[in-house]
LOBA-911598 format. One record per residue (C-alpha): residue in three letters; x, y, z. Coordinates in steps of 0.001 Angstrom, whole numbers, plus 500000, padded with zeros to 6 digits. Layout:
BEGIN
NODE,ALA,X,Y,Z
...
This chain:
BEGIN
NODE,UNK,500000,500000,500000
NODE,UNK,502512,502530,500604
NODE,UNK,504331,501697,497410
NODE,UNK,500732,502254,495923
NODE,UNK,500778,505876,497926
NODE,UNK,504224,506845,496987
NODE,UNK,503473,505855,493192
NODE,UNK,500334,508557,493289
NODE,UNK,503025,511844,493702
NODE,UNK,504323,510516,490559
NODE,UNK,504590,512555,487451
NODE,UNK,503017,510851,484489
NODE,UNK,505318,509871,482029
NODE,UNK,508157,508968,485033
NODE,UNK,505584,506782,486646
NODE,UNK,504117,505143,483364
NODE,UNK,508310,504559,483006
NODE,UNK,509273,503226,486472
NODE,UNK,506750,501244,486708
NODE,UNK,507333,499181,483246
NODE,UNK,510899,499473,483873
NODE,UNK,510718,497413,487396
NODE,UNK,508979,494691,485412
NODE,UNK,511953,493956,483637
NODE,UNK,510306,493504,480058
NODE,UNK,511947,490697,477696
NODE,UNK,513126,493475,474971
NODE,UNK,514370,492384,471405
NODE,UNK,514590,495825,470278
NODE,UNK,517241,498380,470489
NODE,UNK,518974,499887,472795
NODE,UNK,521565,496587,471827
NODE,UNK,523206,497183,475744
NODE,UNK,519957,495516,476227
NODE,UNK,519356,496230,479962
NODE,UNK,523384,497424,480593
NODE,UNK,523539,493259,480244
NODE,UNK,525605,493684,477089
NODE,UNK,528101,495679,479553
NODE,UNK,529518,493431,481542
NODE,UNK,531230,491679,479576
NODE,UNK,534806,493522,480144
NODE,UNK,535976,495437,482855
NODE,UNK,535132,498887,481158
NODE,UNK,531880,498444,480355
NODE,UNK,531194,496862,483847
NODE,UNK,532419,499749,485848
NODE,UNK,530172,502307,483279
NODE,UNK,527353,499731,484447
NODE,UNK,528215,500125,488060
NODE,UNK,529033,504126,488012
NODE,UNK,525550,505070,486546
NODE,UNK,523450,502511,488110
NODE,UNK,521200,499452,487351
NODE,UNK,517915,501387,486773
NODE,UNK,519214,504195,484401
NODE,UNK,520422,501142,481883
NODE,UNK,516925,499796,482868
NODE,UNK,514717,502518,481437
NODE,UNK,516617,503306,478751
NODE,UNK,514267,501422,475938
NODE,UNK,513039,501260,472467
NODE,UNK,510532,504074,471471
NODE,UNK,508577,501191,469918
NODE,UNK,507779,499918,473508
NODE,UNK,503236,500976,472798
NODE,UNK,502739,501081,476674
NODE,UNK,505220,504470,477002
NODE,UNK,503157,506283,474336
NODE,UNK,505297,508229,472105
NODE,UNK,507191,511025,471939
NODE,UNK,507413,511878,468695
NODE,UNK,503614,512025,468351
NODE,UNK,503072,513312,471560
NODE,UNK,500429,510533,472556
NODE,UNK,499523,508725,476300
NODE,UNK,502099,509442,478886
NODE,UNK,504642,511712,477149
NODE,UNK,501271,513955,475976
NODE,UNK,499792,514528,478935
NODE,UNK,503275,515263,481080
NODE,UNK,503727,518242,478332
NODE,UNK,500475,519101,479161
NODE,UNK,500838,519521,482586
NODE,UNK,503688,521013,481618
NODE,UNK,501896,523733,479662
NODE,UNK,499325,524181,482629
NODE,UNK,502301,524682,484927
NODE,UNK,504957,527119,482929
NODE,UNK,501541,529073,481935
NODE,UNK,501620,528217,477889
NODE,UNK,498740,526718,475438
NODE,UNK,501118,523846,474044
NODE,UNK,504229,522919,475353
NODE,UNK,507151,520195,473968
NODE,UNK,509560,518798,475314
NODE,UNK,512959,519031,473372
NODE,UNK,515904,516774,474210
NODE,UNK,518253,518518,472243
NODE,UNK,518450,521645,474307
NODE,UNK,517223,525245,473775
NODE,UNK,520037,525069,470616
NODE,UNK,517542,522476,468719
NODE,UNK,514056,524710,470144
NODE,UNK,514775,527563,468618
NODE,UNK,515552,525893,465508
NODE,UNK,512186,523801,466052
NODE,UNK,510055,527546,466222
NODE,UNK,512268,529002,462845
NODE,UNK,511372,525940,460688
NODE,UNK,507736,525840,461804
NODE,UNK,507223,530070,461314
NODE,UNK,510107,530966,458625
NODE,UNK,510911,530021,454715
NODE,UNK,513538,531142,452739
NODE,UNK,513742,535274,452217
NODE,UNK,511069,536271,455738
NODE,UNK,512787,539326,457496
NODE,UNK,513442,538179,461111
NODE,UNK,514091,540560,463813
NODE,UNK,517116,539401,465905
NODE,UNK,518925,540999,468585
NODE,UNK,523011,540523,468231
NODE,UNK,522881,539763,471585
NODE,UNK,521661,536278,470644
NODE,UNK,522449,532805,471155
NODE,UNK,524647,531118,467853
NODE,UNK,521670,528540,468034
NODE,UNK,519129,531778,466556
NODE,UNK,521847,532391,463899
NODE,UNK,522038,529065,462780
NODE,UNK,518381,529026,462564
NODE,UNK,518592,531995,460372
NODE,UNK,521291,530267,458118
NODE,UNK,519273,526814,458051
NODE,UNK,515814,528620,457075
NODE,UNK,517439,531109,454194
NODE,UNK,516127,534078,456391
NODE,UNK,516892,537839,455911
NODE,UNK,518283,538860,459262
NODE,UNK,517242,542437,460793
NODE,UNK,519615,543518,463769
NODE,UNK,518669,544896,467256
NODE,UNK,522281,546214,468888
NODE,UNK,523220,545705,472496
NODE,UNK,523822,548393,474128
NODE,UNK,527846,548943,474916
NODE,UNK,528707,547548,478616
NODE,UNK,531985,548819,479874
NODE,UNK,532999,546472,482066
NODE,UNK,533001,543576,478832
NODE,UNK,529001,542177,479102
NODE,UNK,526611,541870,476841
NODE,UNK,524201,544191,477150
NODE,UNK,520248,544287,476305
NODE,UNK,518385,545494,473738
NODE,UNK,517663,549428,474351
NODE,UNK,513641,550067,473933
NODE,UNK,513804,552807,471797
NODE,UNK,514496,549900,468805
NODE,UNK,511167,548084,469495
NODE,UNK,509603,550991,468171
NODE,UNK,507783,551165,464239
NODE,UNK,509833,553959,463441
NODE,UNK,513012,552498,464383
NODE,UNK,512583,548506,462907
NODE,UNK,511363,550210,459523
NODE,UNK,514304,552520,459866
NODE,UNK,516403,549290,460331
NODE,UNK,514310,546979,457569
NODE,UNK,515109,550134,454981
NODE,UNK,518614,550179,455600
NODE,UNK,519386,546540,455324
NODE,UNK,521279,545867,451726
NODE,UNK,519740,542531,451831
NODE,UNK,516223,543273,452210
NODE,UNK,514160,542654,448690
NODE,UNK,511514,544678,450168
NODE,UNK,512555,547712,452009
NODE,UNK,509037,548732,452910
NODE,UNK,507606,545770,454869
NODE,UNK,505417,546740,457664
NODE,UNK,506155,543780,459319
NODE,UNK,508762,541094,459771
NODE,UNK,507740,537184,460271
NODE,UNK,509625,536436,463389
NODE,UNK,511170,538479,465881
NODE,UNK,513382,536897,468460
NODE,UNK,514613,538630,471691
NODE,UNK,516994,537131,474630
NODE,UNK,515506,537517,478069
NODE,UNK,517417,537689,480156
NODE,UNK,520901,538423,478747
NODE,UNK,523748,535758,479630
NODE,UNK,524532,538386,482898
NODE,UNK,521081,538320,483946
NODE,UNK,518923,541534,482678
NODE,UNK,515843,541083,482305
NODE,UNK,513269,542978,480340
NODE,UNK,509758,544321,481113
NODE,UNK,508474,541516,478831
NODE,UNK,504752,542939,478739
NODE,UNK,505956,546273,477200
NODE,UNK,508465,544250,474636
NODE,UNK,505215,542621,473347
NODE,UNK,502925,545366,473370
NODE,UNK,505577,547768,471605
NODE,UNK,506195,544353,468804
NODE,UNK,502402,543607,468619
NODE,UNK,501664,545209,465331
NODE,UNK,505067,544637,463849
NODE,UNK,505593,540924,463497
NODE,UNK,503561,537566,462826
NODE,UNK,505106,535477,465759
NODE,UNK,507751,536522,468492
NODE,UNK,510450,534499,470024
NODE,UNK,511537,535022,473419
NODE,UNK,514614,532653,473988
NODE,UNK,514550,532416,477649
NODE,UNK,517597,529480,477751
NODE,UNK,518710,531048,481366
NODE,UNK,515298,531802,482239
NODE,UNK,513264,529120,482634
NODE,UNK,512021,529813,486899
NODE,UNK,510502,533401,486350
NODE,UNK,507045,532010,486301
NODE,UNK,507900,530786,490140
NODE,UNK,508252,533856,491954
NODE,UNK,506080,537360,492278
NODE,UNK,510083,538697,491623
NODE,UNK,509631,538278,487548
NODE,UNK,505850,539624,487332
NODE,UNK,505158,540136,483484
NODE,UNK,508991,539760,482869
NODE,UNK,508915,536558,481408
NODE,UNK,506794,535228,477652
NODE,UNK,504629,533064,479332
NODE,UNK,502879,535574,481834
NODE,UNK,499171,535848,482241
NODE,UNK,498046,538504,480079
NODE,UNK,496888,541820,481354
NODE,UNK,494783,542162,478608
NODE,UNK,493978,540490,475122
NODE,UNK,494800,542622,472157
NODE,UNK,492823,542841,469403
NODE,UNK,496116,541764,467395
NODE,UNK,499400,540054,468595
NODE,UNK,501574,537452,467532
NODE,UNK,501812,534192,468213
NODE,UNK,503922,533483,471203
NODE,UNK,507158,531086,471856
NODE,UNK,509744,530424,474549
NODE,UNK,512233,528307,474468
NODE,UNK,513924,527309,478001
NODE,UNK,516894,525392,479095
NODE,UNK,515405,523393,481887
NODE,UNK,518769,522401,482826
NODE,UNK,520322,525346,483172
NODE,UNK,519175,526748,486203
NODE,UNK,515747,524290,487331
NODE,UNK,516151,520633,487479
NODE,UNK,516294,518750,484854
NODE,UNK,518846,516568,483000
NODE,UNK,521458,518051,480447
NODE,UNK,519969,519234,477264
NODE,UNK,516637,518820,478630
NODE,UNK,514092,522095,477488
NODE,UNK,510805,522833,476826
NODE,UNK,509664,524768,474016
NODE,UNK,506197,527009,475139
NODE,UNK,503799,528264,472488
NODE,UNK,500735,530231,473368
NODE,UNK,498489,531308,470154
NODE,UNK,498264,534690,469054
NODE,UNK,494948,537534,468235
NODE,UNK,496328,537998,464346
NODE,UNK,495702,537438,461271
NODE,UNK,498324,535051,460362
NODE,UNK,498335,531793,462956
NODE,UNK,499980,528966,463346
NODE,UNK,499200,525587,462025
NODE,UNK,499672,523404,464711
NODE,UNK,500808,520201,462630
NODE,UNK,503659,522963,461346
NODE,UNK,504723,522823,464713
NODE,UNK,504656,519122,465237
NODE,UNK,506502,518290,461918
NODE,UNK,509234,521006,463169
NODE,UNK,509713,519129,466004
NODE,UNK,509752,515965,464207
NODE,UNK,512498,517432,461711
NODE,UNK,514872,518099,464654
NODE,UNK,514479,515523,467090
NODE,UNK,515748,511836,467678
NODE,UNK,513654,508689,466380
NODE,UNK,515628,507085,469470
NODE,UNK,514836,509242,472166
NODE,UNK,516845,508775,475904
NODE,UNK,513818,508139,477881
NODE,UNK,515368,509085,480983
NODE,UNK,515950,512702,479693
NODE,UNK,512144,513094,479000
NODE,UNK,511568,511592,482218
NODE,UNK,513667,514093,484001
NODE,UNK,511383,517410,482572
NODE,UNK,508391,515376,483346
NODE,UNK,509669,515376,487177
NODE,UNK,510735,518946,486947
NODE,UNK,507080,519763,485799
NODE,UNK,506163,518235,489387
NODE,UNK,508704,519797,491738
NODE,UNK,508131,523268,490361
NODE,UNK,504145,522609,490632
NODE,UNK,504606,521494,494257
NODE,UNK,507660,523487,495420
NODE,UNK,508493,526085,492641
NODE,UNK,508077,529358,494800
NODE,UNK,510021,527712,497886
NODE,UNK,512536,526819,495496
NODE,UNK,513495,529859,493769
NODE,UNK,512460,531652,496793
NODE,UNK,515599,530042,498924
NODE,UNK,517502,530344,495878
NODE,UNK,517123,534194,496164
NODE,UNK,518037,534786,499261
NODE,UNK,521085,532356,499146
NODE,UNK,521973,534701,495951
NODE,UNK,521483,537594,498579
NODE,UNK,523411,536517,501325
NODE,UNK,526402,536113,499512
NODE,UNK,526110,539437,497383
NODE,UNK,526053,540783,500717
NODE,UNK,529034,539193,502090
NODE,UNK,530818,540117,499246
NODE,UNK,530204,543955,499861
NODE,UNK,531203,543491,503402
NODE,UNK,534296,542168,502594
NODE,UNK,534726,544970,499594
NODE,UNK,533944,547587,502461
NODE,UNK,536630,546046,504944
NODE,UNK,539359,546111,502266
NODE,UNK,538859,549421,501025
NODE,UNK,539632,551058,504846
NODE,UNK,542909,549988,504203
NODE,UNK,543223,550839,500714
NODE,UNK,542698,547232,499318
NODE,UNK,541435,545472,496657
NODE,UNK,538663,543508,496300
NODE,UNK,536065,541613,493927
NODE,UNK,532799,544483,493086
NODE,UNK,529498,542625,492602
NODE,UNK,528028,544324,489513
NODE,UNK,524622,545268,491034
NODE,UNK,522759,548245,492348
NODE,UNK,524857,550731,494883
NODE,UNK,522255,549945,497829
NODE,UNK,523487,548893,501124
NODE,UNK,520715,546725,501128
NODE,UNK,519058,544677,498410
NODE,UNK,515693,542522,499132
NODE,UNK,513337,540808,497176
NODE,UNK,511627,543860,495541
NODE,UNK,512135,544763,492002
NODE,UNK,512472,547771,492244
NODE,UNK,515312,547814,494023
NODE,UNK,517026,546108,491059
NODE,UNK,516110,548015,488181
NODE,UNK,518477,549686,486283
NODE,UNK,517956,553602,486003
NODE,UNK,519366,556325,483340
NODE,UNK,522488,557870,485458
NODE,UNK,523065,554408,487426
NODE,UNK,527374,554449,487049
NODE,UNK,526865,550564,488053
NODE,UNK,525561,549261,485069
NODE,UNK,528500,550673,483063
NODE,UNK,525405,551472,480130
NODE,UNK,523594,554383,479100
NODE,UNK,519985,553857,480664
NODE,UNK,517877,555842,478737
NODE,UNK,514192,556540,480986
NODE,UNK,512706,554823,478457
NODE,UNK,514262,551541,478895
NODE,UNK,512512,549125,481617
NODE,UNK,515068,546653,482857
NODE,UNK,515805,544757,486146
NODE,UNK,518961,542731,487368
NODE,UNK,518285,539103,488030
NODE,UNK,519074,538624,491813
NODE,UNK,519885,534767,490387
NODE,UNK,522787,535734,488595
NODE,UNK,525769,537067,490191
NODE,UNK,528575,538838,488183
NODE,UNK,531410,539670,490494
NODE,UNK,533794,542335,488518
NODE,UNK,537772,542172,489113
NODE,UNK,539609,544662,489786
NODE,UNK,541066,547105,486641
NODE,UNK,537960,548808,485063
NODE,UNK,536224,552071,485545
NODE,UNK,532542,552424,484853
NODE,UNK,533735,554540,481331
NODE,UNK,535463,551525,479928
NODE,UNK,539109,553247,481011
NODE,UNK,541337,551148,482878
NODE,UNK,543093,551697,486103
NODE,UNK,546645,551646,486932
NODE,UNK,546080,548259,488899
NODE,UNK,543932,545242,487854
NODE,UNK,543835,541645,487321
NODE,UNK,542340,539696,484849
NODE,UNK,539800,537274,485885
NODE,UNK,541082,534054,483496
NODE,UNK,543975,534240,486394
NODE,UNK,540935,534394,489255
NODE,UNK,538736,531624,487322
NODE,UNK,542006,528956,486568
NODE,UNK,542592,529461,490513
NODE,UNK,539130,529190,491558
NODE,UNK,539097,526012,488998
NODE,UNK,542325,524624,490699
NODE,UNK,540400,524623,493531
NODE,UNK,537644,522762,492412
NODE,UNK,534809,526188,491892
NODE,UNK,534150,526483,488356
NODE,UNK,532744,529792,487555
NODE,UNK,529936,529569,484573
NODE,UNK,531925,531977,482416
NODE,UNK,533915,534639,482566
NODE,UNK,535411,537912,480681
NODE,UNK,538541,539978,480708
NODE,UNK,537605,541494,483879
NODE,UNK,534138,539527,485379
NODE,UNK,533531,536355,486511
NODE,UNK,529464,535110,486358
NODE,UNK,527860,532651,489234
NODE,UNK,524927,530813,488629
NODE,UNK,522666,531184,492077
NODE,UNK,520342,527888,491027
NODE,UNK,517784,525954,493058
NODE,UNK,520314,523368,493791
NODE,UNK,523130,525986,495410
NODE,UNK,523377,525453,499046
NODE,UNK,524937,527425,501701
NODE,UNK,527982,525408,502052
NODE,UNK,529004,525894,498482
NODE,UNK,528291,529318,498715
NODE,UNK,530639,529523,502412
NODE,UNK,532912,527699,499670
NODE,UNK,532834,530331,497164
NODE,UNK,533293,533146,499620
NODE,UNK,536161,530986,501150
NODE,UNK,538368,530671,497959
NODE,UNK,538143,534041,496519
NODE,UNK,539559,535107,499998
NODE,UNK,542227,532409,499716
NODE,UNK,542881,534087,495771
NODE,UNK,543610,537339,497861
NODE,UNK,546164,536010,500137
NODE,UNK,548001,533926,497182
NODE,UNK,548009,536842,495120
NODE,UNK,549477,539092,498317
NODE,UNK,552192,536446,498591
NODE,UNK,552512,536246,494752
NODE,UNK,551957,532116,495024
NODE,UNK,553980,530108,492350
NODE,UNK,551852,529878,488854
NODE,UNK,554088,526773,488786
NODE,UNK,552069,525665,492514
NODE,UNK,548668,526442,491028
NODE,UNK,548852,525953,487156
NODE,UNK,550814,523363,486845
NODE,UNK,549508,521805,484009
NODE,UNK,549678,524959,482143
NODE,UNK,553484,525476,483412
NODE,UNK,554583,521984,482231
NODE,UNK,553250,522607,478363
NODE,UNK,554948,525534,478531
NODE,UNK,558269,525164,479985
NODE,UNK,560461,528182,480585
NODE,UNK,557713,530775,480122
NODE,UNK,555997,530599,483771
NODE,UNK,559474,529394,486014
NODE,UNK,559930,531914,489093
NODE,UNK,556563,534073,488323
NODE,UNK,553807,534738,490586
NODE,UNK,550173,534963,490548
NODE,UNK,550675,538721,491525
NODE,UNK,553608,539122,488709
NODE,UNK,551294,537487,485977
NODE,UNK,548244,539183,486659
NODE,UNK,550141,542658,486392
NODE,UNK,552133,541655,483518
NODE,UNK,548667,540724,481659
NODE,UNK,546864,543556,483094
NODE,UNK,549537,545944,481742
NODE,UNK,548970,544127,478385
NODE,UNK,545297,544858,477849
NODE,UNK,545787,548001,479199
NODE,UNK,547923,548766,476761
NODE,UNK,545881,547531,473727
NODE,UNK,542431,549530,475850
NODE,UNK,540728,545844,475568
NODE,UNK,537787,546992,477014
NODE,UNK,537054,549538,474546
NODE,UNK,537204,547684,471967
NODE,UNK,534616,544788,473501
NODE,UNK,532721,547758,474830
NODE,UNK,532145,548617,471082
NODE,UNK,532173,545264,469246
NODE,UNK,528405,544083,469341
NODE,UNK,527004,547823,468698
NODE,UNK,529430,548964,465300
NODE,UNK,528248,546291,463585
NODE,UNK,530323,544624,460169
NODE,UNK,528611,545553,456826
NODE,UNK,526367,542784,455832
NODE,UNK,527493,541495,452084
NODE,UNK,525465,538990,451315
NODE,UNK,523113,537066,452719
NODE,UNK,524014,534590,455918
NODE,UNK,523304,531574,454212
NODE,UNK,524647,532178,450987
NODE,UNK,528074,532753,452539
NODE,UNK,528410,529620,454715
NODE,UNK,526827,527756,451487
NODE,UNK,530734,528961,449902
NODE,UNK,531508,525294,451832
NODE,UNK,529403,523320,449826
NODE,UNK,530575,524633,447285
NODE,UNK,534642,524786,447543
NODE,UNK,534608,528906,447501
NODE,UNK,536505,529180,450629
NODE,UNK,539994,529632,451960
NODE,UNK,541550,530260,455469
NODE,UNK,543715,533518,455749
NODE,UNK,544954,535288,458609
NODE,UNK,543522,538400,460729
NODE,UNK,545832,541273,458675
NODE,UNK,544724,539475,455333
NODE,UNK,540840,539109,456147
NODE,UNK,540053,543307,455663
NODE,UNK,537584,543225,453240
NODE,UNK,536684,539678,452337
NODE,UNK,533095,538251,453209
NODE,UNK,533291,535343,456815
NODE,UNK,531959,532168,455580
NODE,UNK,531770,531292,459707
NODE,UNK,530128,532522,462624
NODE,UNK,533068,533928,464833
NODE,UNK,532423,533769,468444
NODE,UNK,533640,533487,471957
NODE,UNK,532677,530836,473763
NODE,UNK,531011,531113,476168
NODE,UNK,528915,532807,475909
NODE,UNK,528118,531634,472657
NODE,UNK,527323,535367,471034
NODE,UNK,528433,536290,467413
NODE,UNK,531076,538745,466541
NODE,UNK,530997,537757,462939
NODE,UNK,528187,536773,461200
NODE,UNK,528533,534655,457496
NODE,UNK,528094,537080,455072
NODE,UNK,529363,540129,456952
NODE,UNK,532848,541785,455262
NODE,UNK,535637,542204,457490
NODE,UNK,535652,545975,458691
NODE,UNK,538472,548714,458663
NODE,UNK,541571,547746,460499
NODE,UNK,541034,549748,463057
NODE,UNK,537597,548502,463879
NODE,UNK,536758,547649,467448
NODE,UNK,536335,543464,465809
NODE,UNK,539709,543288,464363
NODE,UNK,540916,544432,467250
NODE,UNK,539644,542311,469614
NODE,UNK,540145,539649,467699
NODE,UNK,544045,540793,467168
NODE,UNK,544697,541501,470679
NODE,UNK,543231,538040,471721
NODE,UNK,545345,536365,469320
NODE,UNK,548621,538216,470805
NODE,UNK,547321,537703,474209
NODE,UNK,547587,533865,473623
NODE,UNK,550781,534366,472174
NODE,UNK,551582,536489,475186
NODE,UNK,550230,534168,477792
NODE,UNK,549672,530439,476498
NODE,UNK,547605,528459,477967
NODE,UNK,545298,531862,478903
NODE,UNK,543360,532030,475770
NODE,UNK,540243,532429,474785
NODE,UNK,538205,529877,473110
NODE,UNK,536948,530594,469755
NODE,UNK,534314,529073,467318
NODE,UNK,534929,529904,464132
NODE,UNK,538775,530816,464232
NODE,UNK,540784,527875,463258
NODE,UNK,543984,527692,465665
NODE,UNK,547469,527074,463850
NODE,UNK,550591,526870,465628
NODE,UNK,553759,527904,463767
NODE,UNK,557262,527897,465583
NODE,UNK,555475,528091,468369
NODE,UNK,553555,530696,467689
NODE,UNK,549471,530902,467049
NODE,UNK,547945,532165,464545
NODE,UNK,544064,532611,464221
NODE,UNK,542975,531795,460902
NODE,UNK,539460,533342,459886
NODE,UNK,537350,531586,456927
NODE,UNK,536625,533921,454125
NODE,UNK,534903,533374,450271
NODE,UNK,537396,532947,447689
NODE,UNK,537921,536168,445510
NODE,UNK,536258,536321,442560
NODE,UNK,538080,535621,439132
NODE,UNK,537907,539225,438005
NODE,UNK,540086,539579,441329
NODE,UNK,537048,540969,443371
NODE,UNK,536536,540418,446707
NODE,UNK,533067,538607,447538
C-alpha cells in the first residue's frame, strides 16, 4: 500500500516509466546494451554499468515499447506530462525538446520561417538563433546591444522596438528585397541576457504587437521566472493583462537544465496562440519538432522534465524563493568584505549590482535607472530593465565604469584557473568579470565555499603564490615561460597588456558597430558546399566576406556573422580579435576559446585563421 501511495506523487510519464521498467520487460529491440547486460562483459563496460546505476540502463528502451506512448507524436504518457507542463509554465502547448534550447529555437524558425522572411534578431543572441537563420534562408534584421563597459553583453535598448526604428532598420538593410515591409515574420529577443537583465516583457510585446507575425523570446537562462512574484510580466509566458485585438503568436524556448532541474539538454519549448491574422498551424509545429528531434529518444531525459514539471508545481516558489536569498546573502558578504578592504586601501572583487546597502526581494530595488554608474550602460528613461538577483557577476579589479582602465587590475582568466584549481568552476567569465549561477540546487555550504576561495585568491596573490604551485599543468606545456613568476607578477604583467591595447574599449564597442552585411548569411556559409573558401589570417581578412560565425565561447554570442565583410583595420572586431590572438601568444595556455577561428601553431607561435569566400576571378573580393 505505501508503494501504491508513493506511486500517486508521481509525474506521468516517470511513473508510466518506472513502473514498466521494474517489470523487467523481455526486449528484442534496440537499445543493443539491452538492459546494461551487454556491459559486463569487460571490465570497462562493467564499471560504466556500476558508476551510473542498474535502473538508468533499465529505462533506457526502444521508442517502439506501445505502453510508454510516444514522443514523437506526443500521445499517452509523454502527451499529457507536456500538458501539465503547459498548465504549469503558463503556455497553450508545450514540447519537450531533448536537444536543448540550441535544437528549440531551431524547432520555432522551421515551423514560422521560409527562405527570404525578414526576422528581427537581437546581436545579443544565442549562435543557436543564427544558425536558425542560416538553416531557414532568412533575411536577418539587427537589434544592437547596448555597449557595457565592464566587457558584458548588454540588452536590447527600447527605443528599437519601436515602428519607426525597425522600419528605419528593415530600409537600411542591403539585403532586404523589400525595404518597405510593415512587418517582419519572426522576431526573436533574449531575456534575460547571459549576465542576467531582464526585460519588462509585457511592454516588449505590446511595443512588437503590430510589427511581426510570431515573436520568440529565447529564455535558455530563464526558465524559473514564472515561480516567483520577483519576475511579474517579465517573462513570455505571463498571464496577460489584457487580450489585444492583434498580437503574435507566442514562443519560449527554456533550458530546463540550466538553472531548474532537469537533466542536460533537457528544454521545453512554450507556444501560446496569438489575436492575428496570420496563425499557426499546429501540425507545422509538430513536423518542426519531428524534423529536429531523435527517432531514438533517451527516455530518461524526458523523464527528468516530466519530474521537473512536478517539483516546480509542488515546490516552485520555495525553490526559487531560497535560491534568492542564498543569491542575497552572499552578494552581501561580498560587499562586506569589499567595504573592509577598502579602509585599508585594498582590493577587492565588486558585485556588479545596484549601489544599495541593502538589496531585498523587491524589484524595484534592482532596476536599472538612466544615470546608474553601476551598470556601466547608458539607461535611457525609456528603457525598463531589472537585474536578476539569480545571477551574480562579480567584477575584478582594473575597470572604471567609462570603459578606462586603472593603473592596477587583474584579469579574471587568472581568478577563474585558481578558483578552477580549487575545484569552483565559475559559469563563464570575461577579461575582467567572473558570472555565478545562484540555482535551486546551490546550498549554503558551496556558497561559504565560494566566499572561502576568493579570499584564499587574495592572500596567494598578496604572497605572489607560484603559477608553477597552482597551474601546473599549464606550466609543464609551457616550459620556461611561467618558472619563478607569481600569481601577483602574471596578473600585472597581463593587466599591463590589455591596458595597453584599451581591451575593454574595443569589447565595449564590438556588438554595437556592427560589420557591413554582404550577402546574405546563408549564401556565405553555402561557399563550403561549394569549395569557395579559403583560410587567411587576421591582417589578410580586411575586406573579404566570413563564411563562419566567429564567436567566443562562452557565451556563445556572434562577433561575425557569414556574410558580413571584414571591417576597417582599426575597427573595434579586428581588434579584439588581434589583441586576443597576441594575448595567447603572450600568455599560452590563457586564451580564449573561439568558434569559428581555426587555431594554427607555427614555431610556436598561434595564429588565428578566419574563413573567408574565395575572391572572385575578376580579382574581386566577395
Amino acid at each position: 500500500m505505501e508503494k501504491e501511495d508513493k506511486n500517486n506523487f508521481l509525474p506521468p510519464f516517470y511513473k508510466a516509466l518506472k513502473n514498466y521498467a521494474k517489470r523487467k520487460p523481455a526486449l528484442w529491440s534496440t537499445p543493443g546494451h539491452a538492459s546494461g547486460n551487454g556491459l559486463k562483459a569487460c571490465p570497462a563496460g562493467k564499471d560504466f554499468y556500476e558508476f551510473f546505476g542498474h535502473n538508468l540502463f533499465q529505462s533506457d528502451m526502444s521508442s517502439s515499447v506501445e505502453e510508454l506512448g510516444s514522443l514523437l507524436e506526443h500521445e499517452g504518457a509523454p502527451a499529457e506530462a507536456e500538458k501539465r507542463a503547459a498548465e504549469v509554465f503558463g503556455a497553450d502547448t508545450t514540447f519537450f525538446v531533448l536537444n536543448g534550447t540550441s535544437t528549440a529555437n531551431k524547432v520555432v524558425f522551421f515551423a514560422t520561417v521560409k527562405p527570404g522572411d525578414l526576422v528581427l534578431v537581437g546581436r545579443n543572441c544565442h549562435k543557436s538563433i543564427m544558425h536558425a537563420i542560416i538553416m531557414n534562408e532568412a533575411i536577418p534584421v539587427y537589434l544592437t546591444p547596448k555597449p557595457c563597459a565592464y566587457g558584458l553583453i548588454g540588452p536590447i535598448d527600447f527605443h528599437q522596438f519601436t515602428k519607426e526604428s525597425i522600419r528605419a532598420k528593415i530600409a537600411a538593410n542591403p539585403l532586404t528585397t523589400n525595404p518597405k515591409a510593415a512587418k517582419v515574420q519572426l522576431a526573436v529577443i533574449t531575456n534575460s541576457t547571459y549576465d542576467g537583465v531582464i526585460y519588462h516583457a509585457g511592454k516588449v510585446k505590446a511595443q512588437l504587437a503590430d510589427l511581426t507575425h510570431f515573436l520568440l523570446f529565447d529564455e535558455a537562462w530563464y526558465a524559473y521566472a514564472a515561480f516567483h512574484p520577483f519576475y511579474e510580466d517579465r517573462y513570455a509566458m505571463a498571464p496577460r493583462v489584457k487580450r489585444r485585438a492583434q498580437a503574435p503568436a507566442l514562443f519560449a524556448t527554456q533550458s530546463t537544465h540550466k538553472l531548474l532541474l532537469a537533466f542536460s539538454q533537457c528544454s521545453m519549448l512554450h507556444f501560446r496562440k496569438g489575436t492575428g491574422p496570420q496563425e499557426l498551424d499546429p501540425q507545422g509545429l509538430v513536423e518542426a519538432n519531428l524534423m529536429h528531434a531523435s527517432t531514438s529518444p533517451f527516455y530518461p531525459l524526458f523523464a527528468s522534465l516530466d519530474v521537473n514539471t512536478q517539483i516546480m508545481k509542488d515546490s516552485g516558489y520555495d525553490l526559487i524563493n531560497k535560491a534568492m536569498d542564498t543569491a542575497l546573502r552572499f552578494r552581501a558578504a561580498v560587499r562586506r568584505a569589499g567595504a573592509r578592504f577598502a579602509k585599508h586601501g585594498d582590493w577587492w572583487f565588486t558585485p556588479w549590482q545596484p549601489a544599495r546597502k541593502r538589496l531585498e526581494k523587491d524589484p524595484a530595488q534592482w532596476a536599472l535607472k538612466s544615470g546608474d554608474k553601476w551598470t556601466g550602460m547608458e539607461i535611457d528613461p525609456a528603457d525598463d530593465y531589472i537585474l536578476d538577483p539569480l545571477k551574480v557577476t562579480l567584477l575584478t579589479p582594473g575597470v572604471r565604469e567609462d570603459a578606462s582602465m586603472t593603473d592596477f587590475g587583474i584579469p579574471a582568466c587568472v581568478v577563474k584557473k585558481y578558483l578552477a584549481a580549487r575545484g569552483v568552476v565559475a559559469e563563464k567569465s570575461g577579461f575582467y568579470n567572473l558570472l555565478f549561477l545562484f540555482a535551486p540546487g546551490v546550498s549554503t555550504t558551496r556558497t561559504a565555499q565560494l566566499l572561502r576561495v576568493l579570499h584564499d585568491f587574495k592572500l596567494e596573490y598578496a604572497d605572489n603564490s607560484s603559477v608553477e604551485k597552482w597551474f601546473p599543468e599549464i606550466a609543464a606545456q609551457y616550459p620556461g615561460r611561467y618558472t619563478g613568476m607569481g600569481l601577483a607578477d602574471l596578473s600585472k604583467e597581463m593587466h599591463a597588456f590589455l591596458r595597453e591595447r584599451d581591451i575593454m574599449r574595443a569589447t565595449m564597442e564590438m556588438y554595437t558597430q556592427l560589420p557591413p552585411q554582404a550577402v546574405a548569411p546563408h549564401k556565405a556559409y553555402y561557399g563550403l558546399a561549394s569549395g569557395r573558401t579559403e583560410y587567411v589570417p587576421l591582417e589578410e581578412a580586411l575586406g573579404r566576406v566570413s563564411v563562419l560565425m566567429i564567436l567566443p565561447y562562452p557565451p556563445g554570442v556572434p562577433v561575425m556573422m557569414p556574410g558580413e565583410r571584414f571591417p576597417s583595420e582599426n575597427s573595434p572586431i579586428l581588434e579584439f580579435l588581434r589583441t586576443n590572438e597576441a594575448f595567447e601568444n603572450r600568455f599560452p595556455g590563457f586564451g580564449t576559446e573561439f568558434h569559428g577561428i581555426k587555431k594554427v601553431w607555427e614555431n610556436g607561435h598561434v595564429r588565428y585563421m578566419v574563413c573567408v569566400l574565395n575572391k572572385t576571378k575578376k580579382g574581386g573580393a566577395v
